[in-house]
N, C-alpha and C positions, 0 to 999 in steps of 0.2 A: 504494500500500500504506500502510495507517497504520500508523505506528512506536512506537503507545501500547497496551497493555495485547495484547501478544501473549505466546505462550508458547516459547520459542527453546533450542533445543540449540547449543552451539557446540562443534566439535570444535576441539582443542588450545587451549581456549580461557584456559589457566594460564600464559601468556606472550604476547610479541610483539602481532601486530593479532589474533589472538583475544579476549584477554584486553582489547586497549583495548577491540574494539569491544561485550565484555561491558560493561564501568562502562561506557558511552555508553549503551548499552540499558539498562540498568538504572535509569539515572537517569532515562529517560524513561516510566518506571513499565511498562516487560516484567519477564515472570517469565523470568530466564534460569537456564540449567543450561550449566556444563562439564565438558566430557570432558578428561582429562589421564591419562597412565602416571608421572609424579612424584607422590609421596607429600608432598615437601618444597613444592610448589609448590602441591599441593592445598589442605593444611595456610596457606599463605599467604594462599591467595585468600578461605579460610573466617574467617580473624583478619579480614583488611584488608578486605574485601568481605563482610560477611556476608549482605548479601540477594542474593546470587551461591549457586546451588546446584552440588553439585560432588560428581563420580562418576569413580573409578580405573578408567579403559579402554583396551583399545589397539582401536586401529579398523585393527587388521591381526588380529587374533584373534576371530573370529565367534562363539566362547563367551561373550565378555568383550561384545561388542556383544548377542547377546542379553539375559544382564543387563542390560545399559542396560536395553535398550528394557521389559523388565519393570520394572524403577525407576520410570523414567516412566512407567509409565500410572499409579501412584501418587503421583507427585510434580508432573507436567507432563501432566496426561490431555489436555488439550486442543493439546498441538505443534502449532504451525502455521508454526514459518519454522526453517529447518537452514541454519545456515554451516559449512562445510568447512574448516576453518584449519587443522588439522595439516597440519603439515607439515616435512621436513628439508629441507637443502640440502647437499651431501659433495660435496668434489674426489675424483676417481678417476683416478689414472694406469694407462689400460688397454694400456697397454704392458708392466703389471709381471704376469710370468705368477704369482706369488703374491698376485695380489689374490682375496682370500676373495668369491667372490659371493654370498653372503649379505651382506657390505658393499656389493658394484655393485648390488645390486639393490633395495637398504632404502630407497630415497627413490621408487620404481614401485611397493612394495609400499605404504608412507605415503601420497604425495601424490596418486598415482594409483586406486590398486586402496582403498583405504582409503573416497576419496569414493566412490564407484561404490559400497561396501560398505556404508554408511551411508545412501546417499540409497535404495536400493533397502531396505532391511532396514525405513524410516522412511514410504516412500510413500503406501504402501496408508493411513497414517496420517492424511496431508496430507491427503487425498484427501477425508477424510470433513468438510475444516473447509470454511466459507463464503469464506475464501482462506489462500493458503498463499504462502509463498515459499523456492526451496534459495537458498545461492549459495555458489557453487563458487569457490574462489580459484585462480587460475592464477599467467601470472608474464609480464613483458615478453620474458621468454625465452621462451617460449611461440612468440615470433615470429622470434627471435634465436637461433643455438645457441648456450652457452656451451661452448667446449674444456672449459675444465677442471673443469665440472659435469653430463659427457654423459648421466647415467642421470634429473638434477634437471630436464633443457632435455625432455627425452624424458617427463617424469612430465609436465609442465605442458601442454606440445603437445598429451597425451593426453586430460588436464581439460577441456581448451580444445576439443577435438573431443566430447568426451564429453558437453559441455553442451549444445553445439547439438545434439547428436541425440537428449539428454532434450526440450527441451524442444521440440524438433519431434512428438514421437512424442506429450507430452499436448497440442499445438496439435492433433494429429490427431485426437487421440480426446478433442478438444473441453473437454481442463479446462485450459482459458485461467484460470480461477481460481488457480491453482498458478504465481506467478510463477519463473521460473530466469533468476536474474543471472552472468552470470561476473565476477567481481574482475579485474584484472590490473594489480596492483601493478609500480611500477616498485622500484631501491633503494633500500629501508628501511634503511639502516646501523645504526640506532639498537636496532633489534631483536636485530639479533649474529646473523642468519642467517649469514651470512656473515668468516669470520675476518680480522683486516688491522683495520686502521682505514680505512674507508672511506666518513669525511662527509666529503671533499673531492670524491668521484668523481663525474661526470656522470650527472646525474639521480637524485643523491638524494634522495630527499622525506622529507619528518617523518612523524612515525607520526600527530599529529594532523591534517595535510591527507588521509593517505591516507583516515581514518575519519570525515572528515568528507565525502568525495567518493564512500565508499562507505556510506554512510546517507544521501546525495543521492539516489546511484543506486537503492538501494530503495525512497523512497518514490515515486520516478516510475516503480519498473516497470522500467528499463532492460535491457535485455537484456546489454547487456556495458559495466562503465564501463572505459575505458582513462585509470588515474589519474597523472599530472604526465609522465615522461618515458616510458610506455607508449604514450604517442600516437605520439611522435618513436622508439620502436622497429618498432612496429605499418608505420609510412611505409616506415622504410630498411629494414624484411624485403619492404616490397612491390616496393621502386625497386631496390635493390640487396642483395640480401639474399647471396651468394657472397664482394662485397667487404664488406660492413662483418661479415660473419662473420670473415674473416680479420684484420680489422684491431682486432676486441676479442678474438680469440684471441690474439694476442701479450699485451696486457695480461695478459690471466684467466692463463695459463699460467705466464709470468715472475710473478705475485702467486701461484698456488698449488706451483707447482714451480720455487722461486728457482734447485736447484742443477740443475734439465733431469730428463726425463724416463730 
């Protein structure tokens, strides 16, 4: 894939590796657009970034994604690559019967049901350039459950199956033109997905390797990059994947519910 003069939508791309992998793109002379639901952040990226374009959506409201996609064909008419970045991460203690499910379920409606919503609503789009590329971001949990992130381990699993069977379905129907990547980030501390201070903890990677390892993996096409400590999750879900669940669910737990569930 070349990485120069394309036209790219990023979702949640007003923070974290959305946002790095915009200014990377950009600088490399793409026309990029981000989706964001902050106002304060939009507003940031249009001061700091101005040749970064930027649109107020939620990609869990299909009102709000149709706008987009009307924006764009004014703004961005020729889309040819979609990254998938929004995303949360939320501890849930599903023990506590007053947990609001509309909290248990906001990171399946975001990280899950959101990319599914986008890449379909944007397809037909792809479809019509001389290449195109989505990429879906997943997560090293994907392969791991996290205890005390059950609905965030369950969003990504879902990504993670969801892309192999995009991008099997246009291998079938022959538009191998449309590359689909899956991401899968191992910890990004630096980002604040996650609460704690947590640049001591195994397999944290900087926000500049992960986005440099994933603008590797799209210009060669990659079907799935597994970046720094996603390799060594991806292994112990395959070899042992019962015991090292149990043995990062004591951490995740003691770190999100210090005084017990």
């Amino acid at each position: 894939m070349n990485m120069t003069q394309n036209s790219i939508l990023i979702t949640g791309g007003t923070s974290g590796i959305g946002l790095a992998l915009a200014k990377k793109l950009t600088e490399k002379g793409n026309n990029v657009a981000v989706l964001g639901r902050s106002e304060e952040k939009l507003t940031m990226v249009q001061e700091k970034y101005p040749d970064i374009l930027t649109f107020k959506g939620d990609v869990t409201n299909l009102s709000s994604l149709i706008k987009l996609k009307e924006w764009l064909m004014n703004y961005l008419p020729n889309l040819n690559i979609i990254i998938n970045s929004a995303g949360v991460m939320n501890s849930h203690n599903l023990l506590n019967p007053d947990l609001p499910l509309e909290n248990l379920l906001s990171d399946i409606e975001i990280n899950l049901i959101g990319t599914i919503a986008v890449n379909q609503l944007f397809l037909s789009q792809l479809m019509k350039q001389e290449e195109a590329m989505i990429v879906n971001i997943s997560s090293g949990l994907a392969y791991l459950s996290s205890a005390a992130h059950p609905t965030y381990s369950a969003s990504k699993s879902g990504v993670q199956m969801y892309t192999s069977a995009l991008r099997n379905q246009l291998n079938y129907a022959k538009k191998e033109f449309i590359h689909v990547m899956e991401l899968v980030p191992p910890l990004v501390a630096e980002i604040g997905l996650q609460d704690g201070n947590l640049s001591g903890t195994f397999g944290n990677m900087s926000l500049d390797a992960l986005v440099k390892a994933a603008l590797k993996g799209m210009e060669k096409n990659k079907k799935r990059v597994n970046a720094g400590a996603a390799k060594q999750l991806h292994l112990m879900g395959q070899v042992s994947q019962n015991k090292m669940e149990t043995i990062m669910a004591k951490e995740s737990l003691k770190q999100a519910f210090p005084k017990g569930l």
